[in-house]
N, C-alpha and C positions, 0 to 999 in steps of 0.2 A: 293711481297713487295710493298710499300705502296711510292707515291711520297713523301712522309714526312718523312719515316724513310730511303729513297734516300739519302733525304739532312741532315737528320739527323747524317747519318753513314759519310755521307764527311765531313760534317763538326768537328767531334768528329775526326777523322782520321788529318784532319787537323790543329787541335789543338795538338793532339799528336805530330807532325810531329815537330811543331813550340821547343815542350818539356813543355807543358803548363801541370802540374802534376795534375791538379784536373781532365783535361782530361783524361788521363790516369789513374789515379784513377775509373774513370767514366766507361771506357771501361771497366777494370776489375772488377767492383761492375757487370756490367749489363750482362757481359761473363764468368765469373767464374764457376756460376752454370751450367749454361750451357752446356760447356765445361768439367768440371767434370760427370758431368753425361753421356753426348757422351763418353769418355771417357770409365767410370767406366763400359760402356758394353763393352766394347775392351777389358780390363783385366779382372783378378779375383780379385790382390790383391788392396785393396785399397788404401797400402802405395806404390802401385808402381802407382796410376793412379795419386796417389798427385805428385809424382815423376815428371809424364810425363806431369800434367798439369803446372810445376814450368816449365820444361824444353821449352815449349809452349811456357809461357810467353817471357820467353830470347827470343826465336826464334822473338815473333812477332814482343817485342818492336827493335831488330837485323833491322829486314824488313818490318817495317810497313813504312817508305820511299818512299818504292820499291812498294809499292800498290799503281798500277795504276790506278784503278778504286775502289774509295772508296766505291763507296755505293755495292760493292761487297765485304763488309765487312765478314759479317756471311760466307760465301763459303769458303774466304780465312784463316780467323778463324779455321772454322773444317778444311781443307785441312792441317792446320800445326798443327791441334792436330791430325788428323789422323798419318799423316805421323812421326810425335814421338813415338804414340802410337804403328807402325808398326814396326818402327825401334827398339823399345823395345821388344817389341815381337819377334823379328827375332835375338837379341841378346840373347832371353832369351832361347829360343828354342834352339842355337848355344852350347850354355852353355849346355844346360842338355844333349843335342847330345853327345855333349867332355865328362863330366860325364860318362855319359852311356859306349858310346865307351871304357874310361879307364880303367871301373868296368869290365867290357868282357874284356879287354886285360889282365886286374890282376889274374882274372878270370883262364883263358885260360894259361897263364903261368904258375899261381900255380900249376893246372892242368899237365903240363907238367913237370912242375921241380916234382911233388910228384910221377912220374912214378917211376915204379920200374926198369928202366934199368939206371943202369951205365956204363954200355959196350960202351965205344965211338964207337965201329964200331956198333952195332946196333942204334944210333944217326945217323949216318952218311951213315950207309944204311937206313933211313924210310925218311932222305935229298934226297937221290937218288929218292925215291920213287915217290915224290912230282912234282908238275909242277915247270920248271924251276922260274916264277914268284914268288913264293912260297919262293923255294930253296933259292933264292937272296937276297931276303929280310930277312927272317928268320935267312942267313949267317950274314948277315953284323947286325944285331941288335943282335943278341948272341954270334957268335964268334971274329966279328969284334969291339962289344961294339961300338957301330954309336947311334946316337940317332936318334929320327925319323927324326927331320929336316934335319940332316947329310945325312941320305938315301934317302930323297925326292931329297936332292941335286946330290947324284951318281947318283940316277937310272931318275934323271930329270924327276921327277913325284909330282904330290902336295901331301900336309904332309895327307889331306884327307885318299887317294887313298895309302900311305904308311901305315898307322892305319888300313884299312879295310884288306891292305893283306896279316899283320902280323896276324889280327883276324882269317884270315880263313887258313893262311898257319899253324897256330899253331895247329887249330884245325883239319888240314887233318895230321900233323906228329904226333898228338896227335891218330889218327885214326888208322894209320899205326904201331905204337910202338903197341899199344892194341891189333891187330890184330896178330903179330909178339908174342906178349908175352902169346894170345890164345893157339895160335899153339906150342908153345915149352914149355908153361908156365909151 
């Protein structure tokens, strides 16, 4: 960077600061592109990078104050469209995780209620069967009707970690019922 665009960047920061709007007009004519574009390689979609670029601006005009060193303008710039950008991302990812997850636990239960045993003691011998971990979980979210946050709270474990062990405890008493209804089927 160049001594002129040094003093150019503090002084255009310092004019924001003041709340002088043609300044801030000015930052955003001459960063917008910019910034969209950095962006627009972060995502895919482009109503979520207009998204994250609106969300940016909040941010800066928030903390543009708080910028110490003006003429470290551009850095500070992408560091807060970065950082929206991630935080999108990391929401968004979260989201289709949760999706996903629920699809396999719908999954997984249809799967199990469509078995062909009605015998509560053949239910309750393929519970035996299982890892205690399993067992607990599966208990209190079917016979106990708990929801998961309810069972995150008995078994003081995060809702995470309750979702994955309902996934796999269903799918090993789904294993065991199958095996049981081979054998005598």
């Amino acid at each position: 960077m160049t001594e002129k665009q040094a003093i150019y960047y503090e002084l255009l920061v310092l004019r924001c600061r003041r709340g002088d709007k043609e300044a801030l007009a000015e930052l955003i004519r001459t960063w917008e592109r910019r910034l969209f574009y950095y962006i627009r390689r972060l995502v895919v979609d482009e109503q979520d990078a207009w998204q994250i670029l609106q969300e940016t601006w909040v941010k800066v005009l928030r903390g543009i104050r708080k910028l110490r060193e003006p003429q470290k303008l551009p850095v500070w710039l992408y560091s807060i469209a970065r950082k929206t950008a991630m935080s999108h991302l990391r929401a968004e990812y979260s989201n289709r995780a949760m999706l996903q997850e629920n699809k396999r636990l719908s999954d997984v239960e249809d799967d199990v209620r469509n078995l062909a045993f009605v015998d509560a003691e053949q239910v309750h011998y393929g519970l035996g069967q299982i890892s205690l971990p399993h067992r607990d979980v599966l208990t209190l979210f079917f016979l106990q009707d708990l929801s998961v946050e309810e069972i995150a709270e008995v078994l003081v474990i995060p809702v995470g970690t309750v979702k994955s062990r309902l996934y796999y405890a269903k799918r090993a008493l789904k294993a065991v019922l199958e095996k049981e209804e081979q054998k005598y089927g």
